[in-house]
C-alpha positions as CSV (number, residue, x, y, z in Angstrom):
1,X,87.9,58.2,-88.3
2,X,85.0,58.7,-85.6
3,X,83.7,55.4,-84.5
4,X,79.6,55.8,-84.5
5,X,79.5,56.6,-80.6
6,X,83.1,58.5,-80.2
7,X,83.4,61.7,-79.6
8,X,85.9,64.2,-79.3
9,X,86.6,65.9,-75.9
10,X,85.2,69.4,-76.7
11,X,83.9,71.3,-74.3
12,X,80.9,73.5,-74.6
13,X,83.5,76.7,-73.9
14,X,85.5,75.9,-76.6
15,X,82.9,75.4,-79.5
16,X,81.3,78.9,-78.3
17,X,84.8,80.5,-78.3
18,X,84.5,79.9,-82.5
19,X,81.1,80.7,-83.3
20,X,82.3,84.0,-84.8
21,X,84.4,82.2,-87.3
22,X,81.3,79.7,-88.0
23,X,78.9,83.0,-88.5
24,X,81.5,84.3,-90.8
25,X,81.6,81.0,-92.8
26,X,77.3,80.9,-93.0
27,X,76.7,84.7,-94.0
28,X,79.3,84.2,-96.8
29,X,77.8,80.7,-98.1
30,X,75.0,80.8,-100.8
31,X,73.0,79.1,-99.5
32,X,68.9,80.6,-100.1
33,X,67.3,81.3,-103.2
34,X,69.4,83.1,-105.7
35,X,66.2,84.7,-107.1
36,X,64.9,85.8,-104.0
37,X,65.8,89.5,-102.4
38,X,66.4,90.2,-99.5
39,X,63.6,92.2,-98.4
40,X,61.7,89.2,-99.2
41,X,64.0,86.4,-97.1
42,X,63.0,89.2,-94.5
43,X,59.7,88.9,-94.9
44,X,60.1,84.5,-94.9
45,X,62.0,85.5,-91.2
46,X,59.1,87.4,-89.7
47,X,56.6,85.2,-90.9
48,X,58.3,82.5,-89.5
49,X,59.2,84.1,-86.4
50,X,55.6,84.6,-86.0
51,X,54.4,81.1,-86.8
52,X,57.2,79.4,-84.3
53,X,56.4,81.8,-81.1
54,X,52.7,81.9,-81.7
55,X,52.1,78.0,-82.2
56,X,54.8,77.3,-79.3
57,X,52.8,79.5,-77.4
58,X,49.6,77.1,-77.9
59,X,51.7,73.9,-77.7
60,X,52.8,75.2,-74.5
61,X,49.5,75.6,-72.8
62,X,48.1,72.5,-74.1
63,X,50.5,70.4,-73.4
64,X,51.6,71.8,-69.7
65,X,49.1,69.5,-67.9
66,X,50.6,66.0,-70.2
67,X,53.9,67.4,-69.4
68,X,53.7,67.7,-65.5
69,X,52.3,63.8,-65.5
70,X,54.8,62.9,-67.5
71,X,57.3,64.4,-65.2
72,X,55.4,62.7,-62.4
73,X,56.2,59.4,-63.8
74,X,59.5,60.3,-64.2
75,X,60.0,61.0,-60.9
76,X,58.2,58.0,-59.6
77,X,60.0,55.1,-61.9
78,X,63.6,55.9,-61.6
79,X,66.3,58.1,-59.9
80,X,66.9,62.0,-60.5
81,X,65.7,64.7,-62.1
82,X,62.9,64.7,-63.9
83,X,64.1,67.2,-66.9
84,X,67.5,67.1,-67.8
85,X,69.7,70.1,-69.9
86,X,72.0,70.2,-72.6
87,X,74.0,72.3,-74.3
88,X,73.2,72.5,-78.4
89,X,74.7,74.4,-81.0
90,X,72.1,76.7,-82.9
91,X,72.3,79.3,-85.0
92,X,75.8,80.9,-86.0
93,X,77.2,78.3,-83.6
94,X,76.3,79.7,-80.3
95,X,75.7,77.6,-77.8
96,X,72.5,77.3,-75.8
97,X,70.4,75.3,-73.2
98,X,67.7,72.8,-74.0
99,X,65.5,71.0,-71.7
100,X,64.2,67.9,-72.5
101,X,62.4,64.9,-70.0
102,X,64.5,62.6,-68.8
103,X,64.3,59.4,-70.5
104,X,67.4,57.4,-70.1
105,X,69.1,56.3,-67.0
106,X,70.6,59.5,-64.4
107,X,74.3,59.6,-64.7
108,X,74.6,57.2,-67.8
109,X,77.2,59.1,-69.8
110,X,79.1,59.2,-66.5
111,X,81.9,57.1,-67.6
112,X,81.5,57.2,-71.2
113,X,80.8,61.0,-72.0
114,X,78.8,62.4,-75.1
115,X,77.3,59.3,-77.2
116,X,74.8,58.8,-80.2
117,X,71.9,57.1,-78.8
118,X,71.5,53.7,-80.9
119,X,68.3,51.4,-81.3
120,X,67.8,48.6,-78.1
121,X,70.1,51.2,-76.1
122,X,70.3,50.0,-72.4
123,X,70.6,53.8,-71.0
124,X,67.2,54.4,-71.9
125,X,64.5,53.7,-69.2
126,X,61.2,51.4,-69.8
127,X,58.9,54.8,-69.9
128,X,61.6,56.5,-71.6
129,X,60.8,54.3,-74.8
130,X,57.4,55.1,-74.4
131,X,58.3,58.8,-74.3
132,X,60.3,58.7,-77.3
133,X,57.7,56.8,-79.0
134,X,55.8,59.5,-78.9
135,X,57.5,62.2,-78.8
136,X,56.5,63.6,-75.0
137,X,60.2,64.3,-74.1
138,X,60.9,66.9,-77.0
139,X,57.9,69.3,-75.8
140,X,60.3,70.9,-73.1
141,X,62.2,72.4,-76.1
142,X,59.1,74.5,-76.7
143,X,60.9,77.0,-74.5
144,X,63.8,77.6,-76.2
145,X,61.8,78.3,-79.3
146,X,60.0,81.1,-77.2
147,X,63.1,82.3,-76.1
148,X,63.9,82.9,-79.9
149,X,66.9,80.0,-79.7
150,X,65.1,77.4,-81.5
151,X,62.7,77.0,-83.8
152,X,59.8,74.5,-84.4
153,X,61.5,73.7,-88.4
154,X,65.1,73.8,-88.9
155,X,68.4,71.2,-88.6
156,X,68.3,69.4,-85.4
157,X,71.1,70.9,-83.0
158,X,73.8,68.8,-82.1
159,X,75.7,68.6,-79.0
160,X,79.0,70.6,-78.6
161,X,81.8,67.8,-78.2
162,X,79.6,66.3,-81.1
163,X,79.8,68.7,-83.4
164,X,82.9,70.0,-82.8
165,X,84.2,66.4,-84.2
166,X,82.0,66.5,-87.1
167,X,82.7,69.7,-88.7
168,X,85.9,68.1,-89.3
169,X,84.4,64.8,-90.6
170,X,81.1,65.5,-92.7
171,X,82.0,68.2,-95.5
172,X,79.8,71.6,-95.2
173,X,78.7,71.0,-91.9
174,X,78.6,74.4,-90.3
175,X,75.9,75.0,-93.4
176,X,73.3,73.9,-90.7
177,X,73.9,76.9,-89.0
178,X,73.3,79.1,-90.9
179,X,69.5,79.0,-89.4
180,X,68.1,78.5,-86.5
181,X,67.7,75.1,-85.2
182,X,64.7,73.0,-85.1
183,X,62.5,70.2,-82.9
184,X,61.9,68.9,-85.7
185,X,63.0,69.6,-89.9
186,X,63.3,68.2,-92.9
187,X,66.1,66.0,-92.1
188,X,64.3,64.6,-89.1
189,X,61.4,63.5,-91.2
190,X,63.0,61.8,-93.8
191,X,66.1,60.0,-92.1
192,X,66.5,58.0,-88.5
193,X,68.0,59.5,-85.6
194,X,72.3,60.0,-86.3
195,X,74.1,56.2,-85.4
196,X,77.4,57.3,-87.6
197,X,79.1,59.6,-89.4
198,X,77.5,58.5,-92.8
199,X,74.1,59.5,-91.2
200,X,75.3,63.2,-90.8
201,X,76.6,63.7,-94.3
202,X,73.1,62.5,-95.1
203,X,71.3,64.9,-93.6
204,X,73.5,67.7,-94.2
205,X,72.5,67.5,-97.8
206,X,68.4,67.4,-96.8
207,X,69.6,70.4,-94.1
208,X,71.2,72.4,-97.2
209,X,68.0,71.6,-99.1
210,X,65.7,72.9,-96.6
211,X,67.9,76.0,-96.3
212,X,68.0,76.5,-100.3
213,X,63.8,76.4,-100.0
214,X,63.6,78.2,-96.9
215,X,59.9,79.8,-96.5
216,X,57.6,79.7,-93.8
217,X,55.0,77.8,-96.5
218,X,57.5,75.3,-96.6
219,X,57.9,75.1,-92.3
220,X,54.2,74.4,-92.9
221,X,54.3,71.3,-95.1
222,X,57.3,69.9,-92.7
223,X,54.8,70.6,-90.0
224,X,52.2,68.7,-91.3
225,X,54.7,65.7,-92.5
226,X,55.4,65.6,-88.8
227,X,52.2,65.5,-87.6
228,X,51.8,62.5,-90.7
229,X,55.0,61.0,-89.2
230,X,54.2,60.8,-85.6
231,X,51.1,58.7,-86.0
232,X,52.6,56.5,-88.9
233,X,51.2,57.6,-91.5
234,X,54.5,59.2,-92.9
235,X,57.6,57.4,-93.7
């Protein structure tokens, strides 16, 4: 069994090397609407195509001045970069880049590799608490929903030597990917960041939910719950 910080030694190569069997798995699995045809899931996948790239778009620009401060601080209260990349797994399991700013310690997973972040956790930096408070140090991923790899609603992507491990641990894991990605979804809004396996297999099930509803109506409400969430006034 995975302790809540192991993870297996899985290298970004070797998860990418099975995404055609994990794309196999999600186009066979029923997972939307029953009722629905596919000319009008079609139609749900423009319109939400069209709501992620156009609102990215204005997120983007509005944000670009808070971002480049924020950066600045970075820079100016501890050592190295001031964005950081990682690999995630998004949709059909193929693995892409995300930047996010830096807000735990350069080098920390040096020595340990790949780990959960858990609450008090000593990697991350004084303003990198601040950042997560509120949020700053997802905006980065903006571009990779642009770039048509992520989008703003959908299961949060999970690292490769991370997931790797838990598609043999939480049952129906690979359903996640059966969409693209999200910065934020309805797992995210409803449960805390992942600490343990248990967390996961929690989240699958609200992941498989929002996959069974999928709509870009529905991307809207999640929208707005985050919004609600983000100044506390949604838990």
């Amino acid at each position: 069994m995975m302790k809540p910080n192991a993870i297996a030694d899985v290298s970004s190569a070797n998860f990418a090397a099975s995404a055609n069997s994990i794309e196999s798995r999600c186009r066979n699995l029923p997972l939307f609407q029953p009722t629905r045809s596919a000319a009008r899931l079609r139609v749900e996948f423009a319109l939400k195509s069209f709501l992620d790239r156009s609102l990215a778009l204005v997120l983007l620009v509005l944000t670009a001045p808070l971002v480049l401060f924020a950066m600045l601080l970075v820079k100016l209260t501890s050592r190295g970069p001031a964005l950081y990349s990682q690999s995630r797994v998004g949709q059909f399991g193929r693995v892409f880049t995300i930047w996010k700013l830096r807000t735990m310690y350069h080098n920390c997973e040096r020595n340990t590799g790949p780990r959960w972040s858990t609450p008090g956790d000593p990697r991350v930096t004084p303003l990198g608490r601040l950042f997560r408070a509120m949020h700053i140090d997802e905006l980065p991923q903006l571009v990779s929903v642009l770039r048509g790899q992520m989008s703003l609603i959908g299961p949060r992507p999970e690292r490769p030597e991370i997931a790797r491990k838990l598609t043999t641990l939480v049952e129906e894991y690979d359903v996640r990917h059966a969409v693209l990605p999200g910065i934020s979804g309805n797992a995210q809004i409803h449960l805390p960041p992942d600490t343990k396996v248990n967390d996961v297999r929690q989240k699958v099930v609200l992941d498989r939910e929002y996959i069974h509803r999928f709509s870009a109506w529905f991307d809207v409400k999640i929208m707005f719950k985050t919004g609600l969430k983000m100044i506390r006034l949604y838990r």
